[in-house]
Biopython code that builds the backbone (N, CA, C, O; Angstrom):
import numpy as np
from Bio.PDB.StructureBuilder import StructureBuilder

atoms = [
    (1, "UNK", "N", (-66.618, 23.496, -51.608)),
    (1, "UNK", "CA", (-66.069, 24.811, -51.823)),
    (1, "UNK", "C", (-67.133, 25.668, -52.514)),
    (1, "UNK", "O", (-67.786, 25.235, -53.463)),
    (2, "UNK", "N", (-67.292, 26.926, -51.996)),
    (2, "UNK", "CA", (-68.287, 27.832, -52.680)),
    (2, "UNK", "C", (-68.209, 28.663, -53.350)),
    (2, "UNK", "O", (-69.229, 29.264, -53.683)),
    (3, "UNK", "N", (-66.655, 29.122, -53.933)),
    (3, "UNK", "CA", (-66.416, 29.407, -55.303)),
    (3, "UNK", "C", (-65.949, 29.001, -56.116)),
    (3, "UNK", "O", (-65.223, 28.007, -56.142)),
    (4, "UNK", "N", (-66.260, 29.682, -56.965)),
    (4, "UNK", "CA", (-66.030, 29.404, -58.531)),
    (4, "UNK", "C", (-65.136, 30.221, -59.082)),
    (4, "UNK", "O", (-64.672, 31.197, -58.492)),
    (5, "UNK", "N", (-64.734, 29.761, -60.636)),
    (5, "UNK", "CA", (-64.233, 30.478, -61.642)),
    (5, "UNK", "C", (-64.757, 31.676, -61.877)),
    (5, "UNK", "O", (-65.941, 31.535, -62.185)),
    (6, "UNK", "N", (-64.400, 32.884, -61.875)),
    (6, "UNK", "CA", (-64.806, 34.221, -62.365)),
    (6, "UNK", "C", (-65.201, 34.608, -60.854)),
    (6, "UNK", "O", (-65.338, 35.805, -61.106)),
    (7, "UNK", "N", (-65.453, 34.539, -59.664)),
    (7, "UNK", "CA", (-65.842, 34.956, -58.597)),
    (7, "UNK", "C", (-65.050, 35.864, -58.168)),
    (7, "UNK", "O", (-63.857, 35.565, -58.220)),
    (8, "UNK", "N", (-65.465, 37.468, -57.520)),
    (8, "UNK", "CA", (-64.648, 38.213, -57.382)),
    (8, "UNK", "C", (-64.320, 38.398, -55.983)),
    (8, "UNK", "O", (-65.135, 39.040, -55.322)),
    (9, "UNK", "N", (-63.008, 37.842, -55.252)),
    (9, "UNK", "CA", (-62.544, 37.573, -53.897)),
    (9, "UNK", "C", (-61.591, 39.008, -53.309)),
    (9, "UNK", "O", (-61.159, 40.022, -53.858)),
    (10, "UNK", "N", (-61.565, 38.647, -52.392)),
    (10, "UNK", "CA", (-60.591, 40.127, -51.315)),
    (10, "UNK", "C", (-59.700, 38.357, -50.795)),
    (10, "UNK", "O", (-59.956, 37.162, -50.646)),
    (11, "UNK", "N", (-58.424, 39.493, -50.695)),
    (11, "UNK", "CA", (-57.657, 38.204, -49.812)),
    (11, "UNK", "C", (-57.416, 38.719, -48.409)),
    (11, "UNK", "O", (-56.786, 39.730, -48.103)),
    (12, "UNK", "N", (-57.859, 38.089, -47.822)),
    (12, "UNK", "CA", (-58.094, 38.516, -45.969)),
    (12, "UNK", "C", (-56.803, 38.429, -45.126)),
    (12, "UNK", "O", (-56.685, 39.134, -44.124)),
    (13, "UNK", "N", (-55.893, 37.628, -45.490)),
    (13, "UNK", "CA", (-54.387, 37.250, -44.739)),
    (13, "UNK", "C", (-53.026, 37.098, -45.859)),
    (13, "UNK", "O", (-53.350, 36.905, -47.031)),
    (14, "UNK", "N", (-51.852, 37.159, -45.612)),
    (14, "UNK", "CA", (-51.082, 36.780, -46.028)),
    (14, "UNK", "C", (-50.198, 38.173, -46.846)),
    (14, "UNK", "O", (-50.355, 39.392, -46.768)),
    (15, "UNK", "N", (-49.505, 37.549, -47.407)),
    (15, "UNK", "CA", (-48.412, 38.936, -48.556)),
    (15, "UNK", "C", (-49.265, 39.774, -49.125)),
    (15, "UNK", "O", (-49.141, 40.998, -49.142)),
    (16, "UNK", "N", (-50.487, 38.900, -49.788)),
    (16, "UNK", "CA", (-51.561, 40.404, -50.659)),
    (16, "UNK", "C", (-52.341, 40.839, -49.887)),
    (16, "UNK", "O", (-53.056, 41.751, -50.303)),
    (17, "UNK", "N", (-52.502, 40.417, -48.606)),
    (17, "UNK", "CA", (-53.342, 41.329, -47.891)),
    (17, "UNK", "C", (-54.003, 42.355, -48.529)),
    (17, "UNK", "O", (-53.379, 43.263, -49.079)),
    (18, "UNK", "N", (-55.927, 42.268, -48.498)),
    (18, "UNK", "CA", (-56.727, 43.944, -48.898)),
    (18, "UNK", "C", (-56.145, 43.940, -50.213)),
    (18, "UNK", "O", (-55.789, 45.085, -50.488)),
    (19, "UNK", "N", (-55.930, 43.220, -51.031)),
    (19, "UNK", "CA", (-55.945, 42.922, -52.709)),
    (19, "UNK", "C", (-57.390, 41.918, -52.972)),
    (19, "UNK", "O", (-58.049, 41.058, -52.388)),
    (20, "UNK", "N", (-57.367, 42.566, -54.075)),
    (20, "UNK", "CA", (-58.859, 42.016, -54.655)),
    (20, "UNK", "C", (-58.499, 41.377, -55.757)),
    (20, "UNK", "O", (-57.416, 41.662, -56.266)),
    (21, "UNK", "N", (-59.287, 40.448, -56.305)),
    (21, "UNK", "CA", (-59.088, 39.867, -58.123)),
    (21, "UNK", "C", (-59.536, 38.874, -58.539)),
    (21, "UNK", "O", (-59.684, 37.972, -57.716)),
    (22, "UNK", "N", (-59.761, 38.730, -59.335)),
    (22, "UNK", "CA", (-60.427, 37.510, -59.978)),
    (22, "UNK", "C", (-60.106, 36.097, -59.924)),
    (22, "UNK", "O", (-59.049, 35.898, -60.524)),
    (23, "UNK", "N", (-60.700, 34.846, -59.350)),
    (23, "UNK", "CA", (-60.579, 33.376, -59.563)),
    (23, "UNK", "C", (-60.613, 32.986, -61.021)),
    (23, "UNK", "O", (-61.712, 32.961, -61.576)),
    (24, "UNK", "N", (-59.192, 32.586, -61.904)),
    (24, "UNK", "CA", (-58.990, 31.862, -62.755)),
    (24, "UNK", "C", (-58.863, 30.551, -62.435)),
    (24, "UNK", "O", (-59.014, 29.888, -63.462)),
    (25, "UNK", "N", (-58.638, 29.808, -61.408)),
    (25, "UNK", "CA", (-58.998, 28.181, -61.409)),
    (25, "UNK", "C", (-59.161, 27.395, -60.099)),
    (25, "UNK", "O", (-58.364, 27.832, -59.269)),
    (26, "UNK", "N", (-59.604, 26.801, -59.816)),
    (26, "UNK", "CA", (-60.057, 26.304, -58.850)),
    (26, "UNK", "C", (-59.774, 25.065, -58.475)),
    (26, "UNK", "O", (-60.096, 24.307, -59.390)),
    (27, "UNK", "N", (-59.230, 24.364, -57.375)),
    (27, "UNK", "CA", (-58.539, 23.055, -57.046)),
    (27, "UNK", "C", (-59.527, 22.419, -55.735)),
    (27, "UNK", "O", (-59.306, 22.483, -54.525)),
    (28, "UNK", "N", (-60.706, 21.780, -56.483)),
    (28, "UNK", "CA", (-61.574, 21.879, -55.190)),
    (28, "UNK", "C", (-60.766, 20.361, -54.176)),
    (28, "UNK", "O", (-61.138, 20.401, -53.003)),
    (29, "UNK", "N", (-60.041, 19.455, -54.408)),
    (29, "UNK", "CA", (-59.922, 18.458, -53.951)),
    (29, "UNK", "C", (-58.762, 18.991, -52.920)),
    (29, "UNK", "O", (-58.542, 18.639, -51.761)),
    (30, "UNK", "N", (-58.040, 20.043, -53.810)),
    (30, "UNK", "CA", (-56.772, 20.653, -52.645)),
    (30, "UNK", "C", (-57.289, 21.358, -51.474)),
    (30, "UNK", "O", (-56.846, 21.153, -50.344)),
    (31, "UNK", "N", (-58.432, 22.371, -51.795)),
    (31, "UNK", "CA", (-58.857, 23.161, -51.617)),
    (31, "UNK", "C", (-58.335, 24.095, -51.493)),
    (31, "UNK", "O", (-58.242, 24.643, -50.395)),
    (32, "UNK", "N", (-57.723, 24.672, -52.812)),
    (32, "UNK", "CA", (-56.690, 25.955, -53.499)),
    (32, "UNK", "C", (-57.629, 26.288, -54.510)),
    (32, "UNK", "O", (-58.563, 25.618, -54.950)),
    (33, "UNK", "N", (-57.075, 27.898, -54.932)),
    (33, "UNK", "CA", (-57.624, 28.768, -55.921)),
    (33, "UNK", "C", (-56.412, 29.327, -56.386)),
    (33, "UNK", "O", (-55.295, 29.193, -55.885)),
    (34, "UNK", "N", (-56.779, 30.043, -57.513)),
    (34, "UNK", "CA", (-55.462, 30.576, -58.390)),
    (34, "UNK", "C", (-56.357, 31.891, -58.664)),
    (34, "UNK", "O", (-57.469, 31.838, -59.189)),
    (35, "UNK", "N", (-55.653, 33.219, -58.190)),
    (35, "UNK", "CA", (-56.094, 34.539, -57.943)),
    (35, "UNK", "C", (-55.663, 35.176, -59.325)),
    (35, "UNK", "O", (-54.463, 34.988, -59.528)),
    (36, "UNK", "N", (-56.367, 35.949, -60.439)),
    (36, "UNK", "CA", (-55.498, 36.569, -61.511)),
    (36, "UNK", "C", (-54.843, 37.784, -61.025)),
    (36, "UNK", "O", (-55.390, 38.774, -60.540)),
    (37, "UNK", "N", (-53.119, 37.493, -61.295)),
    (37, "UNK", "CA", (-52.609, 38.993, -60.371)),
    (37, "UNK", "C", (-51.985, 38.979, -59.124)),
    (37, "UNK", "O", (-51.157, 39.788, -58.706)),
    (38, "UNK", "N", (-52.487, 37.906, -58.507)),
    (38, "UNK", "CA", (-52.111, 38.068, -57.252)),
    (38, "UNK", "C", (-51.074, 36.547, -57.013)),
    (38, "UNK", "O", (-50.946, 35.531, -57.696)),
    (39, "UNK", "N", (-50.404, 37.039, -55.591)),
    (39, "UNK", "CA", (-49.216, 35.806, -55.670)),
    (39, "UNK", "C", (-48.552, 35.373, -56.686)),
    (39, "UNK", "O", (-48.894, 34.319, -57.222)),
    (40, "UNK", "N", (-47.533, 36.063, -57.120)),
    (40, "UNK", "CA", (-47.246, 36.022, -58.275)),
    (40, "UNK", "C", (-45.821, 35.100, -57.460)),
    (40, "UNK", "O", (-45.726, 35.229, -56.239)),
    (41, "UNK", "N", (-44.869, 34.285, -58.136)),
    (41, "UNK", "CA", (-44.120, 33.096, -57.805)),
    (41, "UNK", "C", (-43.389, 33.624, -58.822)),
    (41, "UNK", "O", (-43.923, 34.395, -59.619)),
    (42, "UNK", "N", (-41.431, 33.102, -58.972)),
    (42, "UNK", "CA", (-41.025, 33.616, -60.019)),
    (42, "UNK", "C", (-40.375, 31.948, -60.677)),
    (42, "UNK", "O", (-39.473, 31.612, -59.910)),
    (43, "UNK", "N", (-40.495, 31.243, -61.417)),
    (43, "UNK", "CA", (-40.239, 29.627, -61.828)),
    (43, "UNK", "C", (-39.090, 30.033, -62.616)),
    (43, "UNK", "O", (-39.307, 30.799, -63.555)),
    (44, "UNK", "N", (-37.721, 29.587, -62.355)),
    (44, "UNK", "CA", (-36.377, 29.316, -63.161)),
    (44, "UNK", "C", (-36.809, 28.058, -63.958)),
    (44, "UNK", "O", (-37.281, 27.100, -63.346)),
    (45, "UNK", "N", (-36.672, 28.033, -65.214)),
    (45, "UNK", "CA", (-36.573, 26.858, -66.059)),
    (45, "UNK", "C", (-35.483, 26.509, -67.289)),
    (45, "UNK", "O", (-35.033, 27.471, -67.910)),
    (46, "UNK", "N", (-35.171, 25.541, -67.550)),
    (46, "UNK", "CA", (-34.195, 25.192, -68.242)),
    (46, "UNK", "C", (-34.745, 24.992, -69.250)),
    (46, "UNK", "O", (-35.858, 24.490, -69.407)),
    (47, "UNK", "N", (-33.609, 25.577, -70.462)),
    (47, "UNK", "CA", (-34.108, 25.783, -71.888)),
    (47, "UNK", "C", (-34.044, 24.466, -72.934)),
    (47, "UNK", "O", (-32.928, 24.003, -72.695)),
    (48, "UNK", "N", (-34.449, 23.911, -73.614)),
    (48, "UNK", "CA", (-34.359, 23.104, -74.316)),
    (48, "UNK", "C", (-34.008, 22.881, -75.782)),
    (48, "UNK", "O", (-34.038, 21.776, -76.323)),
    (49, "UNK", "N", (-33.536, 24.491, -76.621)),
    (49, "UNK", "CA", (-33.393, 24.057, -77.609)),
    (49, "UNK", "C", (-34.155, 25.664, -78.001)),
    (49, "UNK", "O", (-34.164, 26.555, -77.151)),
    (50, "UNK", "N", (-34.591, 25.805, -78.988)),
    (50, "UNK", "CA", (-35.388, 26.834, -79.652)),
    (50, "UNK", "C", (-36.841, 27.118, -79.124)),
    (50, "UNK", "O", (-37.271, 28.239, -78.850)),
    (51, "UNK", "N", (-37.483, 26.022, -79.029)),
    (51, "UNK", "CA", (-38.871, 26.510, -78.356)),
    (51, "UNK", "C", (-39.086, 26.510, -77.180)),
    (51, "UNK", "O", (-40.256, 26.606, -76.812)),
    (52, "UNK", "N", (-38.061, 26.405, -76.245)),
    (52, "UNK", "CA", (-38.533, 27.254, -75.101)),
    (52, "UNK", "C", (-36.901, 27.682, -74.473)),
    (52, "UNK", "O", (-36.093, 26.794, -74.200)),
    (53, "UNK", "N", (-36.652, 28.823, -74.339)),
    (53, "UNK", "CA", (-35.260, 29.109, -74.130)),
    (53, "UNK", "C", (-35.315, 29.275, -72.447)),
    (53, "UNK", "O", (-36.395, 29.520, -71.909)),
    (54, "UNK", "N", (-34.126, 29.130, -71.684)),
    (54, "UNK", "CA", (-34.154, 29.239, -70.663)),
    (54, "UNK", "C", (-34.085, 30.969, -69.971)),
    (54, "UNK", "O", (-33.585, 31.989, -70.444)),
    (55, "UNK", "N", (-34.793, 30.732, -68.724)),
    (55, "UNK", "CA", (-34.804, 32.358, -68.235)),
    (55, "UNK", "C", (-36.509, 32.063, -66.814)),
    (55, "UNK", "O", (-37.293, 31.172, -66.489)),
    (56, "UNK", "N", (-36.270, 33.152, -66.557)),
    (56, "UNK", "CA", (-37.260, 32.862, -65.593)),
    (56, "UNK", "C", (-38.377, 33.444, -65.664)),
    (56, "UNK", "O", (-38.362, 34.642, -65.948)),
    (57, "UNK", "N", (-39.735, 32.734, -65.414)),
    (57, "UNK", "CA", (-40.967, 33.118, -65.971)),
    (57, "UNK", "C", (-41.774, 33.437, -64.596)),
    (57, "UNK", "O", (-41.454, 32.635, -63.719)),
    (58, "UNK", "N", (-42.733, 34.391, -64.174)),
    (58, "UNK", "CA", (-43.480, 34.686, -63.425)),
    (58, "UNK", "C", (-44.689, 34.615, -63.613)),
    (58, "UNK", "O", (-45.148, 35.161, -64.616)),
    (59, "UNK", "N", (-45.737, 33.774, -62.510)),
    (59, "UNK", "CA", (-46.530, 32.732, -63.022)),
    (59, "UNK", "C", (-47.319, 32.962, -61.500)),
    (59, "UNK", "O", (-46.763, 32.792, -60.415)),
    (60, "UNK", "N", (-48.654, 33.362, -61.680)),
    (60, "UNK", "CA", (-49.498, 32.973, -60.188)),
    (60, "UNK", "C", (-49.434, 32.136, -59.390)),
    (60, "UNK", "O", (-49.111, 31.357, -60.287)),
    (61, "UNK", "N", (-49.431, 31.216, -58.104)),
    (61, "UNK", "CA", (-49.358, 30.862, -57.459)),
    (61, "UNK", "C", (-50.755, 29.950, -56.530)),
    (61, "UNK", "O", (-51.268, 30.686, -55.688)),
    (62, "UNK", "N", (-51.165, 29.009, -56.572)),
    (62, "UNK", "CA", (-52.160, 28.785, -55.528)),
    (62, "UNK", "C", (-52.072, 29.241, -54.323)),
    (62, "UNK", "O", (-51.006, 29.150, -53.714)),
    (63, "UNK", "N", (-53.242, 29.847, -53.732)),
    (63, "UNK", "CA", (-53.905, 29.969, -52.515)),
    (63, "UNK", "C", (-54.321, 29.664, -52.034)),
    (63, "UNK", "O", (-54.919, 28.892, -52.783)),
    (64, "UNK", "N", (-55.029, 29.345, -50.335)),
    (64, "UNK", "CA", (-55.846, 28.309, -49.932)),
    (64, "UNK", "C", (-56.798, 29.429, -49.789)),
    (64, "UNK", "O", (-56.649, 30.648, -49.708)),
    (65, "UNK", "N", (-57.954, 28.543, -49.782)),
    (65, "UNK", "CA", (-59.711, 29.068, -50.033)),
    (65, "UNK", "C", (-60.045, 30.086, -48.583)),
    (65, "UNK", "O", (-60.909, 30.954, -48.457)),
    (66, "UNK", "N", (-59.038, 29.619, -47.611)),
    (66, "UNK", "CA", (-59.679, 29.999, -46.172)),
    (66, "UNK", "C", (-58.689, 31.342, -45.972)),
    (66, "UNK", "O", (-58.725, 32.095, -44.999)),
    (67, "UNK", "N", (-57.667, 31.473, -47.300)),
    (67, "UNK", "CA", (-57.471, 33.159, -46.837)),
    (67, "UNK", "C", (-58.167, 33.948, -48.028)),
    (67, "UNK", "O", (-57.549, 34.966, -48.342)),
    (68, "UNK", "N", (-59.197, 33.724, -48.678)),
    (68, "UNK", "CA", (-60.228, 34.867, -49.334)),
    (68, "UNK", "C", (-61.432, 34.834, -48.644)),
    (68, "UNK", "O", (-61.977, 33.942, -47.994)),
    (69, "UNK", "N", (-61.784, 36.130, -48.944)),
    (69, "UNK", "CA", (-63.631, 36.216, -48.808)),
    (69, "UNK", "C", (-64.279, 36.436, -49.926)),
    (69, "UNK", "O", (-63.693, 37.152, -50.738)),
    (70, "UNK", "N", (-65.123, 36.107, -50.157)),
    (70, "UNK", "CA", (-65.831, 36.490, -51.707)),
    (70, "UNK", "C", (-66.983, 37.581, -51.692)),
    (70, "UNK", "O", (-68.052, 37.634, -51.084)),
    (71, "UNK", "N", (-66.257, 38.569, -52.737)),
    (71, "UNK", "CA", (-66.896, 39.929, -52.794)),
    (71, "UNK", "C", (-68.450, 40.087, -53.608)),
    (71, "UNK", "O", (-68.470, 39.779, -54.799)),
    (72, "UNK", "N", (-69.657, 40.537, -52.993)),
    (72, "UNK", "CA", (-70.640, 40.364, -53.888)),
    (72, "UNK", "C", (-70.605, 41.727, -54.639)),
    (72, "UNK", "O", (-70.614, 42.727, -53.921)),
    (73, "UNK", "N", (-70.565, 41.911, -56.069)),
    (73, "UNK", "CA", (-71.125, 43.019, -56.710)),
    (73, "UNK", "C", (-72.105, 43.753, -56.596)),
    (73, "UNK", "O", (-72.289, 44.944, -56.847)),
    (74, "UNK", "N", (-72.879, 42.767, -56.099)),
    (74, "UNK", "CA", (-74.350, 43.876, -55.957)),
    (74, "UNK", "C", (-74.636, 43.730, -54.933)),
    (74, "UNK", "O", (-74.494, 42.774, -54.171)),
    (75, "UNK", "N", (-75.420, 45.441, -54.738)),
    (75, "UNK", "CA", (-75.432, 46.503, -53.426)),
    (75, "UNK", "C", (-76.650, 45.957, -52.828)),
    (75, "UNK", "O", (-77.519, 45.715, -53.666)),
    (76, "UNK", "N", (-76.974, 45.681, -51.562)),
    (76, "UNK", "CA", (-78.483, 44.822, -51.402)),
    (76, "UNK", "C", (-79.103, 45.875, -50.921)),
    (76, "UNK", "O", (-78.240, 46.666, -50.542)),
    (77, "UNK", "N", (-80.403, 46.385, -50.702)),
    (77, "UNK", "CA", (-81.132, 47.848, -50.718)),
    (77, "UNK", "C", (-81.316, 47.227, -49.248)),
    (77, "UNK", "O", (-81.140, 46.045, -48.951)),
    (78, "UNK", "N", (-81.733, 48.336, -48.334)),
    (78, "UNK", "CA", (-82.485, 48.349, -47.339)),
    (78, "UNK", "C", (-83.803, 48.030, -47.205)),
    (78, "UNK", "O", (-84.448, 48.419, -48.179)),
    (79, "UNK", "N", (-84.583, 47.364, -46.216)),
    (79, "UNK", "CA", (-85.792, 47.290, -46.347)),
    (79, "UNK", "C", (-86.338, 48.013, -45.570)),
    (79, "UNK", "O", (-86.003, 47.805, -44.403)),
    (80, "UNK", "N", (-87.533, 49.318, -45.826)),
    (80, "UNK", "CA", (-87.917, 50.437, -44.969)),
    (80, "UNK", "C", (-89.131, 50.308, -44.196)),
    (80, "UNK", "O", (-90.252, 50.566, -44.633)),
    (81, "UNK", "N", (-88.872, 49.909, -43.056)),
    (81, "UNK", "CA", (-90.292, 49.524, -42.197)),
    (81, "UNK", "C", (-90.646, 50.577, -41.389)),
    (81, "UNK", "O", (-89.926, 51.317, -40.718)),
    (82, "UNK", "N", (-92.096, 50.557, -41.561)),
    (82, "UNK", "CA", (-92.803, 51.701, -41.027)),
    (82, "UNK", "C", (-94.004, 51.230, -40.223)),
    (82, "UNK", "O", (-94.909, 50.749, -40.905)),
    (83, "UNK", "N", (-94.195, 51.273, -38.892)),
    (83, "UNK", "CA", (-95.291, 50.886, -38.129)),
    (83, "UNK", "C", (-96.289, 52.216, -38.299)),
    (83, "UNK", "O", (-96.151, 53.439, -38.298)),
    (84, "UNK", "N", (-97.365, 51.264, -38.445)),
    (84, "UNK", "CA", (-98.785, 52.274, -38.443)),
    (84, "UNK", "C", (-99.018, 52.549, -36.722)),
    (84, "UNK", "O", (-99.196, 51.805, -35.757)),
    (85, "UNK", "N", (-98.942, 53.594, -36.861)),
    (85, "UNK", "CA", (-99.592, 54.362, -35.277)),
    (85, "UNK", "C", (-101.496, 54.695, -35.046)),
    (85, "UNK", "O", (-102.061, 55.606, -35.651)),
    (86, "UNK", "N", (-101.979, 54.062, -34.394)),
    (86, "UNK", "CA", (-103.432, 54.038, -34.180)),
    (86, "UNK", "C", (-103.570, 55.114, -33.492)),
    (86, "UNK", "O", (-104.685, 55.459, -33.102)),
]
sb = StructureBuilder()
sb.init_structure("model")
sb.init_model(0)
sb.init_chain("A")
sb.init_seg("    ")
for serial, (resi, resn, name, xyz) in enumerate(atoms, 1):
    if name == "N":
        sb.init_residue(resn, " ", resi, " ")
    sb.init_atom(name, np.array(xyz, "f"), 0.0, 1.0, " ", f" {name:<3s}", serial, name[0])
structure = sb.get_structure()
């Protein structure tokens, strides 16, 4: 897999379609990523007592690697070729 943590991706298919955002974690054996922001999932959980009360928490979602592209920040210049005329 050829990204990483902090890599800044476009998602090419699916619900976020043409959303952009940051890789917070990476599952190279699944070959899933976790997008910050994006695919957001909503998890019902049961409360236990005082430290964690029940209610439902919204929580990112894994993605598979083959619906992002990875966005480069920097702009690559042109190279200006000029043939000498004899």
């Amino acid at each position: 897999m050829k990204l990483k943590v902090g890599d800044r991706v476009k998602v090419i298919t699916g619900k976020e379609k043409g959303k952009e955002g940051t890789i917070t974690k990476t599952m190279a054996k699944l070959n899933r990523i976790v997008i910050e922001g994006l695919n957001i999932i909503k998890k019902h959980t049961k409360g236990d007592g005082q430290k964690n009360p029940s209610g439902i928490i919204e929580r990112e979602a894994s993605m598979d690697v083959s619906n992002v592209k990875k966005i480069d920040g920097k702009l690559k210049k042109e190279k200006k070729t000029t043939k000498k005329v004899k």
